[in-house]
PAPADO-469407 format. One line per 5 residues: number of its first residue (from 1); their letters; for each residue x, y negated, z of C-alpha. Coordinates in steps of 0.5 Angstrom, whole numbers, plus 500, padded with zeros to 3 digits. Example, Ala and Ser with C-alpha at 12.3 -4.5 7.8 and 13.67 -1.06 7.14 Angstrom:
// residues 2
1	AS	525:509:516 ~ 527:502:514
// end
This chain:
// residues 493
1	XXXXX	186:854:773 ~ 182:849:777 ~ 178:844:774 ~ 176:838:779 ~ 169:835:775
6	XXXXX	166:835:782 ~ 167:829:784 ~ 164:822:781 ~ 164:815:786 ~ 160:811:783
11	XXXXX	159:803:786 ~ 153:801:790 ~ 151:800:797 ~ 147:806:801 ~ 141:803:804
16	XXXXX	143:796:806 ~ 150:799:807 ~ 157:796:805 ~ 161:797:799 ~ 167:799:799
21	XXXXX	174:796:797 ~ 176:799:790 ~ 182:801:794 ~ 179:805:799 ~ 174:807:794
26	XXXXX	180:810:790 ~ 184:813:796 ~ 176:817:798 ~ 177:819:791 ~ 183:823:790
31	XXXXX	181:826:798 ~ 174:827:797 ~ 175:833:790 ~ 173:839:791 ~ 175:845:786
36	XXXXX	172:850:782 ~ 175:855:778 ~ 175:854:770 ~ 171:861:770 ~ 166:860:774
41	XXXXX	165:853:770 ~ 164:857:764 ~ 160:863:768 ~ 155:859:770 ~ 154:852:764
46	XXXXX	148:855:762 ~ 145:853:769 ~ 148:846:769 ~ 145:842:763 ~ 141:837:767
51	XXXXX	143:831:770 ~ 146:833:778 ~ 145:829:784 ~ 151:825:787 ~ 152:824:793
56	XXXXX	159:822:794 ~ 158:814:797 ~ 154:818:802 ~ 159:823:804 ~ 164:816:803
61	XXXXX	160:813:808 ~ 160:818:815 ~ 165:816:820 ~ 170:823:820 ~ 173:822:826
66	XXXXX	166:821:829 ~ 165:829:826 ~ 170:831:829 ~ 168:829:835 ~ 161:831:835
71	XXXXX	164:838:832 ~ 168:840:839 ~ 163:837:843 ~ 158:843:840 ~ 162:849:839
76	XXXXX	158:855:843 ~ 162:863:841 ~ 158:867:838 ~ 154:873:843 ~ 158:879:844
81	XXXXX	152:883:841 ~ 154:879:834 ~ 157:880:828 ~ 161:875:823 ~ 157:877:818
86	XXXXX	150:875:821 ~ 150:868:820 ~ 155:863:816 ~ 151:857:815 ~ 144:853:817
91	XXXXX	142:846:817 ~ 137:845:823 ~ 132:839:820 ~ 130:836:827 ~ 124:830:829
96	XXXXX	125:824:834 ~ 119:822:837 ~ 116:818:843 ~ 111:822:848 ~ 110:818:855
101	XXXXX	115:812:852 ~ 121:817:852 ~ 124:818:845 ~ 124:827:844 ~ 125:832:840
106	XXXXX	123:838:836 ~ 126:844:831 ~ 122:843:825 ~ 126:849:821 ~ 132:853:822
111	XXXXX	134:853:813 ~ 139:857:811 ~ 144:858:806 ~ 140:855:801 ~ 143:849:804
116	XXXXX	142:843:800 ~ 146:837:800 ~ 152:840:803 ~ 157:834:800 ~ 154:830:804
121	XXXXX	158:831:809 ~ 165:829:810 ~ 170:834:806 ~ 174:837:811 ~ 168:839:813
126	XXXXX	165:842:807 ~ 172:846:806 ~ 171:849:813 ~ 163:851:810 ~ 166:854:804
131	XXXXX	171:857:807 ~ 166:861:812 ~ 162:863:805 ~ 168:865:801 ~ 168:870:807
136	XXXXX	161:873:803 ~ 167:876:799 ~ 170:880:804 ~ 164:883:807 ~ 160:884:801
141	XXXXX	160:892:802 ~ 162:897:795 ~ 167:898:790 ~ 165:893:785 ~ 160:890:789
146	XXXXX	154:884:786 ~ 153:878:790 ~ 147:874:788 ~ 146:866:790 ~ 139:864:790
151	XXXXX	137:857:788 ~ 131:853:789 ~ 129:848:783 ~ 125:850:777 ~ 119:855:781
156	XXXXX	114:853:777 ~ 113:856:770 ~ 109:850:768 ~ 114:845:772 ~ 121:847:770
161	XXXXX	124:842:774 ~ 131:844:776 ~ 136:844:781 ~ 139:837:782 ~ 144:840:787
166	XXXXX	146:846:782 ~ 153:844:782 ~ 154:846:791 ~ 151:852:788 ~ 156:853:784
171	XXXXX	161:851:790 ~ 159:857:794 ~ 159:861:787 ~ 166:860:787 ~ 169:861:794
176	XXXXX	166:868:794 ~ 170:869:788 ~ 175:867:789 ~ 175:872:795 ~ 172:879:791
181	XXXXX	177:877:786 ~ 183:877:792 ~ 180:883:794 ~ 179:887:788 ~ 183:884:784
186	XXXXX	177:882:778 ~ 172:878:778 ~ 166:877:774 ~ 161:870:774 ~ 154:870:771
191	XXXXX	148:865:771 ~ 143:870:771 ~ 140:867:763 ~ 146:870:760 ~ 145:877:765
196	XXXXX	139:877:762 ~ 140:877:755 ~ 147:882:755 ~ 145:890:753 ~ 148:894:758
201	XXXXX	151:890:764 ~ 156:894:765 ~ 157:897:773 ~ 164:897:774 ~ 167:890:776
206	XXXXX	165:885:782 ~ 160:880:780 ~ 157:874:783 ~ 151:872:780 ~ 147:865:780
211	XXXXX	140:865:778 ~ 134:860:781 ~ 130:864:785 ~ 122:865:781 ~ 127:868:776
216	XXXXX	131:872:780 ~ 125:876:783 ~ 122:878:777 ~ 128:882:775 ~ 129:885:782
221	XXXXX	127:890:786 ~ 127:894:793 ~ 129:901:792 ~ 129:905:799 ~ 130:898:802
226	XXXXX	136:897:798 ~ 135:890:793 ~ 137:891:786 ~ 137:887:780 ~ 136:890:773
231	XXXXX	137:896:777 ~ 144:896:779 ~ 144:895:787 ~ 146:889:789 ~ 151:887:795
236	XXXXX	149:881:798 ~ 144:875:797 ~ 145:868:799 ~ 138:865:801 ~ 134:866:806
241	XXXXX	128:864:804 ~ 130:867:797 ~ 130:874:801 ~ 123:873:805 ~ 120:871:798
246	XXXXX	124:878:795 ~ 121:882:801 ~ 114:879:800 ~ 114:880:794 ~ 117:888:793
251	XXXXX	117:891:800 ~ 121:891:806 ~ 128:890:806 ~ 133:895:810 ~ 138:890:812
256	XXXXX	144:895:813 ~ 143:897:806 ~ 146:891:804 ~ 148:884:806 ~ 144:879:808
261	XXXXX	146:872:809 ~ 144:870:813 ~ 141:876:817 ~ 137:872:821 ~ 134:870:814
266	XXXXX	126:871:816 ~ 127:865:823 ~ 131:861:816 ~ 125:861:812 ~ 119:862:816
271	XXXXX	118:858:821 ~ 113:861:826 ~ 120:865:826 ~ 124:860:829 ~ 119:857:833
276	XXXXX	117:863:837 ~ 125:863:838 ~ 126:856:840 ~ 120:858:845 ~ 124:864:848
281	XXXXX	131:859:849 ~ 132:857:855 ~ 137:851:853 ~ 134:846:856 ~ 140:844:860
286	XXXXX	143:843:854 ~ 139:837:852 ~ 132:836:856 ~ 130:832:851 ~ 129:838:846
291	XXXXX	121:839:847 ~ 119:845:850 ~ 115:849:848 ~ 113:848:841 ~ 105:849:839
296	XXXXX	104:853:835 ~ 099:858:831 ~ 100:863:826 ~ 094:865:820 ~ 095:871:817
301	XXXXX	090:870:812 ~ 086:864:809 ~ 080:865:813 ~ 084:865:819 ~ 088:859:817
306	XXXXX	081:855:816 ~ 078:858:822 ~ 084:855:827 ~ 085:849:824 ~ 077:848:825
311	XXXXX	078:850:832 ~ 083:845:833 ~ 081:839:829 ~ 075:841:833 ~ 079:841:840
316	XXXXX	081:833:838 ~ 088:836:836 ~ 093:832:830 ~ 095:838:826 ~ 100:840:821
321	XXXXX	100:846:817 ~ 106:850:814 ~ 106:855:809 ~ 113:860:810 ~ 119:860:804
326	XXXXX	116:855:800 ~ 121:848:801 ~ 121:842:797 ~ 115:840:803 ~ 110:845:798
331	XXXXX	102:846:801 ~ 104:842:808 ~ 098:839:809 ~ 096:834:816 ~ 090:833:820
336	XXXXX	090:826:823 ~ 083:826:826 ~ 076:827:825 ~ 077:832:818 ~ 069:835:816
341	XXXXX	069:842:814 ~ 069:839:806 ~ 076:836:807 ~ 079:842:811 ~ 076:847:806
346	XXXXX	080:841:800 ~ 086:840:804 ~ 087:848:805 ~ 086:849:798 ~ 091:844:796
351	XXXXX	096:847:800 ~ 094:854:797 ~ 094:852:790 ~ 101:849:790 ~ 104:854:794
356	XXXXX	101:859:789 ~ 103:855:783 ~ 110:853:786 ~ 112:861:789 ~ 107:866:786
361	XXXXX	101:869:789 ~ 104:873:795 ~ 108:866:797 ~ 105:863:803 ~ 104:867:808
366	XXXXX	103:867:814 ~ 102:859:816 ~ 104:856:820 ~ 100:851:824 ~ 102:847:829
371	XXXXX	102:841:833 ~ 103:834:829 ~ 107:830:832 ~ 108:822:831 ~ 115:822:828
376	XXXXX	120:816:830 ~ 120:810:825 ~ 126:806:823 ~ 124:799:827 ~ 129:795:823
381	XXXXX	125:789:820 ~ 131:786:815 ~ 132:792:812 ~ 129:796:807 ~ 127:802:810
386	XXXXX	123:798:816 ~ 118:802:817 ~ 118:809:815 ~ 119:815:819 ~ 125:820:819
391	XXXXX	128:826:821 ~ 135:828:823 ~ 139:835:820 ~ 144:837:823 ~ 149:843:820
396	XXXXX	150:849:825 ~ 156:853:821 ~ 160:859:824 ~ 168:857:824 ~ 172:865:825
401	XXXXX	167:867:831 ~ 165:860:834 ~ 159:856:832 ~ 159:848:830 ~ 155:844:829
406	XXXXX	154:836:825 ~ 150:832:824 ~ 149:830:816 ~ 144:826:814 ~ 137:823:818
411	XXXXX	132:824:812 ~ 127:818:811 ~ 120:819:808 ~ 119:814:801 ~ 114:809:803
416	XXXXX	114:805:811 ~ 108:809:815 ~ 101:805:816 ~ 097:809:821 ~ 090:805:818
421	XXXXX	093:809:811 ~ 097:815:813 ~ 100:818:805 ~ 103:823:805 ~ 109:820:802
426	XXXXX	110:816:809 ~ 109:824:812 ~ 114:828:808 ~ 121:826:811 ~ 124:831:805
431	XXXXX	129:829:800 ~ 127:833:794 ~ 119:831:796 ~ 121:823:796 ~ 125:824:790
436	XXXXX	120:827:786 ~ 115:822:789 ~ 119:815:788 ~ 125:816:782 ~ 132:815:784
441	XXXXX	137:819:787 ~ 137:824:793 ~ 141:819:797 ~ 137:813:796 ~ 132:817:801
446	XXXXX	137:818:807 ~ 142:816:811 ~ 149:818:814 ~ 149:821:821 ~ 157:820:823
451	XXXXX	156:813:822 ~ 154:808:828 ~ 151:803:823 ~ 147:809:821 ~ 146:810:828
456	XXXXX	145:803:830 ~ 139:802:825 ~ 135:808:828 ~ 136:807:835 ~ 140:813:837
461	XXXXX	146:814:841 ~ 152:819:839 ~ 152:822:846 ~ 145:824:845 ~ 147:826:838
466	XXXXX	153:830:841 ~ 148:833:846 ~ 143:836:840 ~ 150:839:836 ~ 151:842:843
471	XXXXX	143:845:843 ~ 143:847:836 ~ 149:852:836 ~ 147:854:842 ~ 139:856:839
476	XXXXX	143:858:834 ~ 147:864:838 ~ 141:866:841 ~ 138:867:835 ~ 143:872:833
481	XXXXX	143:875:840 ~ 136:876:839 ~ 137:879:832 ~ 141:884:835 ~ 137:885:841
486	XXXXX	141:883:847 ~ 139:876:851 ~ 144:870:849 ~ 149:869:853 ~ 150:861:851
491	XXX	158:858:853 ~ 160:853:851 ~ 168:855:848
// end
């Protein structure tokens, strides 16, 4: 039995764009529903009494045959030295910006399965990823294997904010069992609450578990290498910076004792990872316009990270600092020019305390310090979001063993940018950060990628935008030759 209780469409214009005609809103409707099991609905209601973001007139506004066209344009096979299993879904957040009056780019984070904002995108286009998850049911190794999916949203004990996307979640939890119960025939779906409140969790059935993360780390362990949860051995875990933070917390994770996914996991949620792997791609013919390399250094310890960004405020450098598997813009702390020891010392302790606060006290390290560059601003004077800067996301999915990419959704900071009063709501592009700050709805914080008014407003063309599909999944193959220790040999299909 089905239930199709994902799908609202409600009126209203998405940043200065056209309502919709009721009939064409109608015929998006029926099109755009996506199901769910009414056992995996009952299986996790405990998670889902809060309100939940709806990003439908986003996902209503992007141009689908404009997807499909930069879909093809990025398709890359995955290495040869690469398995299926390695990799299912990353969004790349990437930043515009000017240097020497040519508009570039550069990889801010490579993300995860953590994914948030999934129904943003088209439907057929969020089918293909689900369909490429529910594939975790196939590759989730044991007779009755337990499959945990990690979100983020109530990490700090005394901020329990949950996770308005929980519902995408629950789509993700669905499709894997959906897959397990066609293999095993059975199937059990929990939210870790009602988990943690059953006598003798029984070992015998497949099980996919959703759970927010701060919760789920305390009722984990690493035996051996092997993730466990209440003791029982779990097959597979869906978050990247959800491992990282098991692996900081419990001890070092032998990835053939389980599956990871992704198993690229550590370049998802730490960002010196995904830099230091951006360094060694040579894909500049892809897009020339991808900064290269990235500059960056890594501080192990809070005294390492304060004596380098005393050193490079000190060489005149603009910085920004990051810490690693923490999300949501937590403990990024900019240096814009002529900092004193006080405030460096106030601002790193800032950070410190909000990542410690948010993730608990081995969350954070090591940072990343890298350069700050002057994101791009929407320069459209008669619309509402003139002025603030932006950041674009681009989703790199495997379909069987090929590698696609889609642009989803530029990020926009909530308040417009004054370089005589830099804030740090006009720095952070980061749609939970600006929810958090100004109120409202994800989807008043950003705007649809497929989209040529979208494209139109921030001044970019959808060739360059199909050459950075084309760059991303090529990154992305890299990535997982490295992973597996052989050179990439990047193709296009």
């Amino acid at each position: 039995m089905s239930v199709l209780g994902l799908h609202s469409s409600r009126q209203g214009g998405l940043g200065g764009f056209p309502q919709l005609s009721p009939a064409v809103r109608a015929a998006s409707a029926r099109a755009a529903r996506l199901s769910i099991d009414l056992p995996t609905l009952i299986g996790l209601a405990p998670m889902l009494g809060h309100r939940l973001d709806d990003r439908c007139a986003v996902a209503e506004q992007q141009d689908t045959d404009m997807a499909r066209r930069l879909i093809r344009a990025s398709e890359t096979p995955l290495p040869d030295v690469a398995r299926r299993q390695d990799f299912y879904v990353a969004p790349l957040d990437i930043l515009p910006f000017r240097r020497d009056g040519q508009r570039r780019f550069q990889l801010l984070e490579l993300n995860g399965t953590g994914i948030g904002g999934v129904t943003n995108m088209p439907v057929e286009i969020v089918e293909a990823i689900l369909e490429t998850v529910g594939e975790i049911g196939d590759h989730a190794p044991g007779p009755a294997p337990v499959v945990v999916v990690a979100s983020s949203g109530s990490e700090s004990p005394q901020e329990r904010k949950p996770s308005h996307l929980l519902h995408e979640k629950a789509l993700f939890v669905d499709r894997i069992a959906q897959s397990l119960r066609a293999r095993y025939g059975d199937v059990e779906v929990l939210a870790l609450e009602t988990l943690a409140g059953m006598k003798g969790w029984s070992a015998s059935r497949p099980t996919v578990i959703l759970g927010y993360s701060r919760d789920l780390i305390k009722h984990a362990a690493i035996r051996n290498g092997a993730p466990l949860l209440f003791g029982r051995n779990i097959a597979a875990i869906v978050n990247d910076r959800f491992l990282l933070n098991l692996t900081a917390t419990h001890g070092r994770l032998n990835n053939d004792a389980f599956l990871p996914a992704n198993r690229c996991y550590e370049a998802g949620a730490d960002k010196a990872a995904a830099y230091r792997l951006a360094n060694s791609f040579k894909g500049g013919d892809r897009f020339p316009a991808v900064q290269q390399p990235i500059r960056f250094t890594v501080a192990e310890t809070e005294e390492a990270l304060a004596e380098a960004v005393r050193a490079r405020v000190a060489a005149h450098e603009l910085l920004v600092i990051k810490p690693s598997g923490a999300g949501q813009g937590d403990g990024i702390e900019f240096f814009l020019g002529g900092e004193d020891e006080s405030r460096i010392r106030d601002q790193i302790g800032r950070s410190l305390a909000t990542v410690r606060q948010r993730y608990g006290s081995a969350a954070g390290f090591p940072y990343t310090i890298a350069e700050y560059l002057d994101a791009d601003v929407i320069d459209a004077p008669q619309h509402e979001l003139h002025g603030r800067k932006f950041e674009l996301r681009i989703v790199v999915y495997r379909h069987g063993s090929v590698l696609r990419a889609l642009p989803s959704i530029a990020k926009v900071a909530p308040e417009a940018w004054d370089p005589a009063r830099p804030t740090r709501a006009a720095l952070i592009n980061n749609v939970s950060a600006s929810v958090r700050q100004a109120g409202g709805g994800g989807a008043a914080h950003l705007l649809p990628l497929c989209s040529h008014r979208a494209l139109a407003l921030i001044g970019l063309r959808e060739g360059e935008l199909a050459e950075l599909c084309s760059w991303s999944t090529a990154y992305v193959a890299h990535v997982l030759a490295e992973l597996r220790g052989a050179p990439a040999d990047v193709r296009r299909c």
